[in-house]
Backbone as numpy.savetxt, mean C-alpha at the origin, in Angstrom:
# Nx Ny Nz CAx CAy CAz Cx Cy Cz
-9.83 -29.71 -4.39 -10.67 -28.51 -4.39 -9.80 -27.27 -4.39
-9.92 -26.73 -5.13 -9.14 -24.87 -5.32 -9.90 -23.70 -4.40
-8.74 -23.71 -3.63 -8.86 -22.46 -2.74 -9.17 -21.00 -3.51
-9.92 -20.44 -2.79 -10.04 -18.92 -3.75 -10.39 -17.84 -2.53
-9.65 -17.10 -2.84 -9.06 -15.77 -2.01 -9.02 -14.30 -2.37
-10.24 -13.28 -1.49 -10.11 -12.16 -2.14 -9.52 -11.18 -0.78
-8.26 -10.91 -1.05 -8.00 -9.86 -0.25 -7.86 -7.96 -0.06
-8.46 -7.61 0.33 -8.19 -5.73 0.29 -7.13 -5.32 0.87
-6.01 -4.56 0.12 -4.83 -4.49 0.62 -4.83 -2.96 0.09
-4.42 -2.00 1.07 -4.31 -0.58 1.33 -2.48 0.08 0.34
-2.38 1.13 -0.17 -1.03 1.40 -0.40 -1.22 2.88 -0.49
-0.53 3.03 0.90 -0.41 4.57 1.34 1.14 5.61 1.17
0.95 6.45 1.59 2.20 7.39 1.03 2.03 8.97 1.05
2.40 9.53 1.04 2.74 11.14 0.32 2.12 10.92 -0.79
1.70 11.78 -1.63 1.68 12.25 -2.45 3.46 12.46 -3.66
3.19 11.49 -4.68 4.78 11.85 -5.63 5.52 10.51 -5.26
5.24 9.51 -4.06 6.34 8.73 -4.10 6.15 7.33 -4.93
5.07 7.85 -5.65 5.19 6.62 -6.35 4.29 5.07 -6.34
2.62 5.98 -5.43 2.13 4.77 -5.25 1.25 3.96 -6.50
0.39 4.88 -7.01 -0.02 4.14 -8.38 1.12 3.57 -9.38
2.56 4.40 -9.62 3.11 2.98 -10.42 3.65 2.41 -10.03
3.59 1.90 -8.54 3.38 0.76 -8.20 2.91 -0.44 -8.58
1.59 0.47 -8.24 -0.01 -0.39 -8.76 0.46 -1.07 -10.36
0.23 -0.09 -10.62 0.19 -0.30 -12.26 1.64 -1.10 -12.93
2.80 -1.25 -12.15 4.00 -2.13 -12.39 2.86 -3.16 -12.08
2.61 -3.65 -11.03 2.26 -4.70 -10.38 1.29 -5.28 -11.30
0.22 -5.07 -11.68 -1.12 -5.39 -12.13 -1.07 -5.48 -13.76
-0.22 -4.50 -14.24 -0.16 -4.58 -15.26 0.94 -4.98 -15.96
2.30 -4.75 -15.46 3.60 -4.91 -15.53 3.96 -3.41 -16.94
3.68 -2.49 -16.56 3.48 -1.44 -17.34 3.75 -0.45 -16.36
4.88 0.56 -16.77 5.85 2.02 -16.30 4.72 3.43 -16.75
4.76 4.29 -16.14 4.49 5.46 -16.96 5.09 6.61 -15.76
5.36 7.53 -16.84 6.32 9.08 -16.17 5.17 10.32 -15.82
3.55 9.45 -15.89 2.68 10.44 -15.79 2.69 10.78 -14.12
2.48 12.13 -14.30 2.62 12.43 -12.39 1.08 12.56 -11.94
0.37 12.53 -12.57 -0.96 12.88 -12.36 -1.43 11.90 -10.66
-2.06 13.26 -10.01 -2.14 12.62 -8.67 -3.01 11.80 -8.07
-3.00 10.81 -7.66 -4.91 10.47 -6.80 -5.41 11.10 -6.30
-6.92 11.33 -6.77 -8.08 12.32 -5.99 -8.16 11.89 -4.67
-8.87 10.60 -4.68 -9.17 10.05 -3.79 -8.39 8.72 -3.42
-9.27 7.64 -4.43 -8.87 6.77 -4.31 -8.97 5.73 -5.94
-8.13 4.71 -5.82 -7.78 4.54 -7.32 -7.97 2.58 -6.65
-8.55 2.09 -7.77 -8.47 0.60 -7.44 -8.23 -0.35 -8.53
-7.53 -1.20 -8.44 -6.58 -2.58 -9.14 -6.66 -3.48 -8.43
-7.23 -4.59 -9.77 -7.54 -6.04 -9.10 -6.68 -6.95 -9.49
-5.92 -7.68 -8.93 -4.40 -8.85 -9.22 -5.11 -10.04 -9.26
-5.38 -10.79 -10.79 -5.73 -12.29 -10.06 -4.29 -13.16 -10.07
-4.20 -13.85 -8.65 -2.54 -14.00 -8.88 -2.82 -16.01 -8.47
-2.04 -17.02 -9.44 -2.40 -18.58 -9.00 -0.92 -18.46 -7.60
-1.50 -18.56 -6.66 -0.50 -18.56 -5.50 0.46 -19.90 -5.62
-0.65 -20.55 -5.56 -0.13 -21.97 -6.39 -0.72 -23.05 -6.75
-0.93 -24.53 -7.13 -1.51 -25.21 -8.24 -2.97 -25.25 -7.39
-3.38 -24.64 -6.32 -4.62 -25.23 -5.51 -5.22 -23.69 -5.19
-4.17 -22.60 -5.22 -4.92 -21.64 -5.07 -4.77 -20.04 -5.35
-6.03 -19.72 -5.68 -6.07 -18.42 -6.40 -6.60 -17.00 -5.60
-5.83 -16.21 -5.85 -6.13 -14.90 -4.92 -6.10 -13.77 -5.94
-7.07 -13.16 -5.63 -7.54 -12.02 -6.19 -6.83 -11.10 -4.86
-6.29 -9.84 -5.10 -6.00 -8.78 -4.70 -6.66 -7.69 -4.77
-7.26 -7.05 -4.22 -7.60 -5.62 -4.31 -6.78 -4.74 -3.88
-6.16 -3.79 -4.61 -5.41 -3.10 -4.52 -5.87 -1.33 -4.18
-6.15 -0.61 -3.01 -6.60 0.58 -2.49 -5.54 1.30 -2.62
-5.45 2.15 -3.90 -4.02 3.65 -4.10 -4.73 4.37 -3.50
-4.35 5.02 -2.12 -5.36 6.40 -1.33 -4.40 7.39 -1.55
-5.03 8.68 -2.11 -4.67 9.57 -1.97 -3.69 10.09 -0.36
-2.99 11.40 -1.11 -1.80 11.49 -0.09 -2.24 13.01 0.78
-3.49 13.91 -0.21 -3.43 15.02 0.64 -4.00 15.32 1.63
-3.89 16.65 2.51 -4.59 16.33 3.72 -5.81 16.76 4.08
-6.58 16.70 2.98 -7.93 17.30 2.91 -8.75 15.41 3.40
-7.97 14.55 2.56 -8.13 13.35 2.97 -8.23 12.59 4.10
-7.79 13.33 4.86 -7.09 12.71 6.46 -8.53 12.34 7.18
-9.57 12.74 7.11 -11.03 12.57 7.72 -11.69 11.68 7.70
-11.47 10.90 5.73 -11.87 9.79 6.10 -11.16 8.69 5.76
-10.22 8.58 5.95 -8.97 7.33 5.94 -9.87 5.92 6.45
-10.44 6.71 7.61 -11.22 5.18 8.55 -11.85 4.41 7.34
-12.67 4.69 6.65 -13.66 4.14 5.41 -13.02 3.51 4.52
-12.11 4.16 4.13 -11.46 3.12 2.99 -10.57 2.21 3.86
-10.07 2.60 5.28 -9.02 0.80 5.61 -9.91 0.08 5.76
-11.33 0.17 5.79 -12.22 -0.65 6.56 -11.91 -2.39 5.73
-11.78 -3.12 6.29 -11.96 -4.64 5.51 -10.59 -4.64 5.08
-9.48 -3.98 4.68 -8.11 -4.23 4.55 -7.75 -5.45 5.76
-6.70 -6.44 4.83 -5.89 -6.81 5.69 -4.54 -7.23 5.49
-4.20 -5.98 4.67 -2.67 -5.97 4.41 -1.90 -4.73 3.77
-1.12 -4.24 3.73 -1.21 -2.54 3.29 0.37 -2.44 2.92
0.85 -1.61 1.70 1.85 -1.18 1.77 2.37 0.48 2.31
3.52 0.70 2.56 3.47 2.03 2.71 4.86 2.56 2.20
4.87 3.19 1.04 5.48 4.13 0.19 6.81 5.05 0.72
7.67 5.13 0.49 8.28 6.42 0.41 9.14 6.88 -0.47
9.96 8.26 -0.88 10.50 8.16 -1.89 12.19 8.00 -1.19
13.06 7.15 -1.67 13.97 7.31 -1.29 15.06 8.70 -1.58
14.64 9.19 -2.48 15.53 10.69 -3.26 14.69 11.40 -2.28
13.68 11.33 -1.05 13.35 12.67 0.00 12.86 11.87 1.18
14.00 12.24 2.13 13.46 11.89 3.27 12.72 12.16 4.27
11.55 13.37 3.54 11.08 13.59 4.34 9.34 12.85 3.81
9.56 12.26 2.86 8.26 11.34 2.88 8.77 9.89 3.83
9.50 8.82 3.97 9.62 8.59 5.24 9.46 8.65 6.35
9.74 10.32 6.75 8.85 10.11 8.14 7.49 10.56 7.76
7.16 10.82 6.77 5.71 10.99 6.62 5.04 9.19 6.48
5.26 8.60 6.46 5.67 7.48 6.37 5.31 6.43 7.89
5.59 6.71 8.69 5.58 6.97 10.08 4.06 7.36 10.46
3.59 8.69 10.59 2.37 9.46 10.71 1.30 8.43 9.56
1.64 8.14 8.61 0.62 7.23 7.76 0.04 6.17 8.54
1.42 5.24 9.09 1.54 3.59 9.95 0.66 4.18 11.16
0.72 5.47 12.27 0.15 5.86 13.17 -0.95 5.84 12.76
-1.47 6.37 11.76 -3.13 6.47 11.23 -3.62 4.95 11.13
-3.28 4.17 10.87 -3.56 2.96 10.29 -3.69 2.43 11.97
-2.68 2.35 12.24 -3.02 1.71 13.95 -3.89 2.10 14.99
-4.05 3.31 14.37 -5.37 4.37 15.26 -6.42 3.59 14.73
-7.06 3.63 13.58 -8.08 3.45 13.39 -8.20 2.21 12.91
-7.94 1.67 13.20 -7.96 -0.36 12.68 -8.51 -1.08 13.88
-8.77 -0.45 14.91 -9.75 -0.84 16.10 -9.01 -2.29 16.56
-7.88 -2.03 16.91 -6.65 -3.23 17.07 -7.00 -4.24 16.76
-7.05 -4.25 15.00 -6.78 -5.59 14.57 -5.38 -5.70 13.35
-4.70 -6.49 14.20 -3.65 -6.90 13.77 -3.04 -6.69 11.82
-2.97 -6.06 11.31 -2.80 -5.55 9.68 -1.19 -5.93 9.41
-0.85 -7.10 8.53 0.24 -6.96 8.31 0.92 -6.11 7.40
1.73 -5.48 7.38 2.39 -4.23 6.51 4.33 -4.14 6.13
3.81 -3.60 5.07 5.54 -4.22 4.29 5.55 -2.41 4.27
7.09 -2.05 4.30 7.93 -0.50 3.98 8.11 -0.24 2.60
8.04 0.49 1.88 8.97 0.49 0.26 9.50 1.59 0.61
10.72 1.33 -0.63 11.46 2.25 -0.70 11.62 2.94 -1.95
10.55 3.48 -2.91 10.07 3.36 -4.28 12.00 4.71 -4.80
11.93 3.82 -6.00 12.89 4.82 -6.68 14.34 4.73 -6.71
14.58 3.35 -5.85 15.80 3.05 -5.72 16.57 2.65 -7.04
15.79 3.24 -8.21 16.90 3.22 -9.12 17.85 4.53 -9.84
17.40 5.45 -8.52 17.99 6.71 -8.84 18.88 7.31 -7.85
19.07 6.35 -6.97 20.52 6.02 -6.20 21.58 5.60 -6.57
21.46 4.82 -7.02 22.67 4.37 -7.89 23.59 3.40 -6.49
22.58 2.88 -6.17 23.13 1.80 -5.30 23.55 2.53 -3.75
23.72 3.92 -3.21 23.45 4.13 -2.13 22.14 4.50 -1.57
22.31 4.82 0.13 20.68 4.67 0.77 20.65 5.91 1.20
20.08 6.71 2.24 20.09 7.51 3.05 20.01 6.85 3.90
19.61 5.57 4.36 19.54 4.93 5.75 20.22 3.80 5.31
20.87 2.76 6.19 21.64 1.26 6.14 20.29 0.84 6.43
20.90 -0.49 6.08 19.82 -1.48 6.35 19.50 -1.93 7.87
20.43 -1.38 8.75 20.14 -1.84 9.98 19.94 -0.61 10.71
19.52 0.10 10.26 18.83 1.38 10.73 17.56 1.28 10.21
16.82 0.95 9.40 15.64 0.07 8.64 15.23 -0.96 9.35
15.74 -2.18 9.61 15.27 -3.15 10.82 14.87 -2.24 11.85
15.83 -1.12 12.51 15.20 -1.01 13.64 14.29 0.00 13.62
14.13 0.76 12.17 12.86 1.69 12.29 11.59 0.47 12.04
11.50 -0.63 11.26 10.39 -1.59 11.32 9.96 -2.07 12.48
10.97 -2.14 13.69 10.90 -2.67 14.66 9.41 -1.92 15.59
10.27 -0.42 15.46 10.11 0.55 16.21 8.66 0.59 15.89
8.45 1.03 14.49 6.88 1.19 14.36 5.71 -0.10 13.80
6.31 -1.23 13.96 5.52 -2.15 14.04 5.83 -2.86 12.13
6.85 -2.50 11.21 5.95 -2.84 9.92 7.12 -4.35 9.97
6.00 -5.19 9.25 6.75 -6.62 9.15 8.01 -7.03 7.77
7.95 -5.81 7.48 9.34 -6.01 6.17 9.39 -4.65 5.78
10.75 -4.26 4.97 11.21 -3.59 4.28 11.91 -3.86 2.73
11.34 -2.79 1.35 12.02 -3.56 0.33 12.50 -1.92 0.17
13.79 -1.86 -0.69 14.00 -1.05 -1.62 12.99 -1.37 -3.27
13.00 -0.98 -4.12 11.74 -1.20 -5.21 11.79 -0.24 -6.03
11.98 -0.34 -7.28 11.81 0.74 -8.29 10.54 0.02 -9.31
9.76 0.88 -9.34 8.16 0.66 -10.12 8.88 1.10 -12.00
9.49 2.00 -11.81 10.69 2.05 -13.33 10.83 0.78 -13.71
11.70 0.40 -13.10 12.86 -0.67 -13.36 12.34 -2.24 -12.92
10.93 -1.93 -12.22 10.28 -3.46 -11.92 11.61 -4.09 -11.11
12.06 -3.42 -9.71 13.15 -3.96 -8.75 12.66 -4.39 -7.65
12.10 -5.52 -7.35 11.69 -5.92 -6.34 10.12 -6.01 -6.31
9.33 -5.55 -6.88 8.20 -5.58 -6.91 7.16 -6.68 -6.63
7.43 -7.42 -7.24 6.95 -9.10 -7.10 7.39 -9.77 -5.45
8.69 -9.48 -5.50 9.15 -9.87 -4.51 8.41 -9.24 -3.30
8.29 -8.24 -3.00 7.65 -7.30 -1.54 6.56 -7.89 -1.76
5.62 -7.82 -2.99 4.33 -8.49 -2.78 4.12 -10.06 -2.59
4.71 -10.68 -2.86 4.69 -12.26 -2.21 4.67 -12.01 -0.87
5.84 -11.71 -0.81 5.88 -11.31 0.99 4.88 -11.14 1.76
4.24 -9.67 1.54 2.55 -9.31 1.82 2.19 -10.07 2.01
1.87 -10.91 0.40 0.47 -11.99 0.53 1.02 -13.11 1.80
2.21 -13.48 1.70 2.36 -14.73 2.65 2.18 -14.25 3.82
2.17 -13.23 4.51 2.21 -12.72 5.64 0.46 -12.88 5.93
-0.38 -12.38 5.09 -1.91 -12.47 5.39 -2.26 -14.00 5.09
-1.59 -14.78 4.39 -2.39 -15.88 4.20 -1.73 -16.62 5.66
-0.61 -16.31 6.02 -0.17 -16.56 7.91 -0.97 -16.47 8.51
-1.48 -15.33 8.37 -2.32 -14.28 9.43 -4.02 -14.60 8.64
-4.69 -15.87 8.74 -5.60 -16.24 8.03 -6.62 -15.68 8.91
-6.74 -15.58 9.89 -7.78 -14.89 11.18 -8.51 -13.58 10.08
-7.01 -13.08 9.51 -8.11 -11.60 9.25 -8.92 -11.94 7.89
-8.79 -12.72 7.60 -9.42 -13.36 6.22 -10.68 -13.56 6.11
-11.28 -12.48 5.41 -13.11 -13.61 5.90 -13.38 -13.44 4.22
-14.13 -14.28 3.47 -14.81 -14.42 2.17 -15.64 -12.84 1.56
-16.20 -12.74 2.64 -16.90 -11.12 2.28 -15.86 -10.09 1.87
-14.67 -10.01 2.33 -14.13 -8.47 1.84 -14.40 -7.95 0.78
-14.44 -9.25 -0.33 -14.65 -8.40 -1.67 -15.47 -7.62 -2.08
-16.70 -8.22 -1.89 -18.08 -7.46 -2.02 -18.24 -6.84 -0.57
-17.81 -6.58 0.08 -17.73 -5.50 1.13 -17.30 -4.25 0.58
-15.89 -4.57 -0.20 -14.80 -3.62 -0.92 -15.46 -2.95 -1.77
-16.18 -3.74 -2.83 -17.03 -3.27 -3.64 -18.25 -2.29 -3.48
-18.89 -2.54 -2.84 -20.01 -1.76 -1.95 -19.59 -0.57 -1.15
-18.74 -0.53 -0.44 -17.59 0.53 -0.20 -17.37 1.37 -0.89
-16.65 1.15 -1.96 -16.33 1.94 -3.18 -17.33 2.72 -3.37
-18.62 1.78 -3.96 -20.21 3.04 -3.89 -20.33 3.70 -2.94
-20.07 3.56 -1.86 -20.23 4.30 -0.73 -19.40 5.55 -0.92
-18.89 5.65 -1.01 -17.93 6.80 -0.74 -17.22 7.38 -2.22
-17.98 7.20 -3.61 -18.04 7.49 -4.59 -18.47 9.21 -4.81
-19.22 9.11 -3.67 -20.05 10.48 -3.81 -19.16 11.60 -3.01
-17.81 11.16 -2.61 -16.97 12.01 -1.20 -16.09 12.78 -2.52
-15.85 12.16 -3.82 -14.90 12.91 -4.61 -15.08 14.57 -4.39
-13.99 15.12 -4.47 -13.61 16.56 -4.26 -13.51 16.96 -5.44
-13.13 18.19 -5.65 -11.57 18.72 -6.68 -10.44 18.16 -5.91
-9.38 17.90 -6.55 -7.94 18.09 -5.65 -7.45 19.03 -5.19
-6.68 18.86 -4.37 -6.20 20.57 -4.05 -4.64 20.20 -3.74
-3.83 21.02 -4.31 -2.45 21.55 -4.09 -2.18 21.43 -2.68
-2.25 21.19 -1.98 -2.12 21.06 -0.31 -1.22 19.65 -0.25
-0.39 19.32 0.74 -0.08 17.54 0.33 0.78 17.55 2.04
-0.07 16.12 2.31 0.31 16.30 3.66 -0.11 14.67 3.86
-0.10 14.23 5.31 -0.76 12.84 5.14 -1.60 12.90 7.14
-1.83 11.62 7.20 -3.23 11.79 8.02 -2.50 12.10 9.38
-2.24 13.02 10.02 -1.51 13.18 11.53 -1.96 14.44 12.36
């Protein structure tokens, strides 16, 4: 019998570091240099064979980064149970924005356990150095709770696959948060909060 799996998985950030081509490396295996920002919120579905018995669908939540947003963050983590979180490595000050994101997420997740991976989007414009070592990274994961760290260029497709296996194995670990409904929860959701679209606004901040 074939297992089948729909999970809602969150990918937060600043604004610029790179979370839709992410998405769009991932889902599509397709680059673009467009900067155009998320309003709100942007969604991609992964059907991925985990392996010969089972299949997982991904839902993929790109949330906007500005801080007009910050109000209702609660609504869209709702039913997540796995999340990435963004930064750009060429500015360190989305990193600790980075930080204030993971705080939002733990605030309002009504302590249930969310496993969560770090990126480090852009690491192909380093040229092989960091602003942080890697063991200054362990102990910022430590510190704020996230269960991995990748460097990752959405360009260059560097790691991409890789951080997301990770993810998924971490929630299919963590099977508790798993229930059959998310999808059409996710879905219904979406209508819900279809009607919250704004204009965008030039402002860029994240939920703190």
């Amino acid at each position: 019998m074939e297992n089948d799996y729909t999970f809602k998985v969150l990918v937060l950030g600043d604004p610029d570091v790179g979370k839709s081509s992410f998405v769009r490396r991932y889902v599509d295996d397709r680059f673009s240099s467009s900067r155009a920002q998320t309003k709100d919120v942007d969604f991609a579905l992964k059907h991925l064979h985990w392996d010969s018995n089972t299949i997982i669908r991904i839902q993929l939540w790109d949330l906007a980064g500005q801080e007009r947003f910050c109000n209702i963050t609660h609504i869209y983590y709702r039913g997540a149970v796995g999340a990435f979180f963004l930064y750009d490595v060429t500015r360190p000050s989305t990193l600790e924005a980075v930080k204030k994101w993971k705080n939002d997420l733990d605030r309002k997740s009504d302590g249930t356990f969310i496993p969560t991976v770090l990126l480090g989007n852009k690491c192909d414009q380093v040229c092989g150095k960091r602003k942080m070592d890697g063991g200054k990274m362990d102990d910022l994961c430590r510190e704020k709770g996230f269960d991995a760290w990748f460097d990752v260029s959405a360009k260059n497709n560097v790691n991409i696959d890789k951080a997301t296996r990770h993810l998924i194995g971490l929630i299919m670990a963590n099977d508790a948060l798993y229930s059959p409904n998310n999808f059409h929860d996710s879905i219904q959701l979406s209508m819900e909060v279809s009607s919250m679209n704004r204009p965008e606004e030039t402002k860029k901040g994240c939920c703190w």
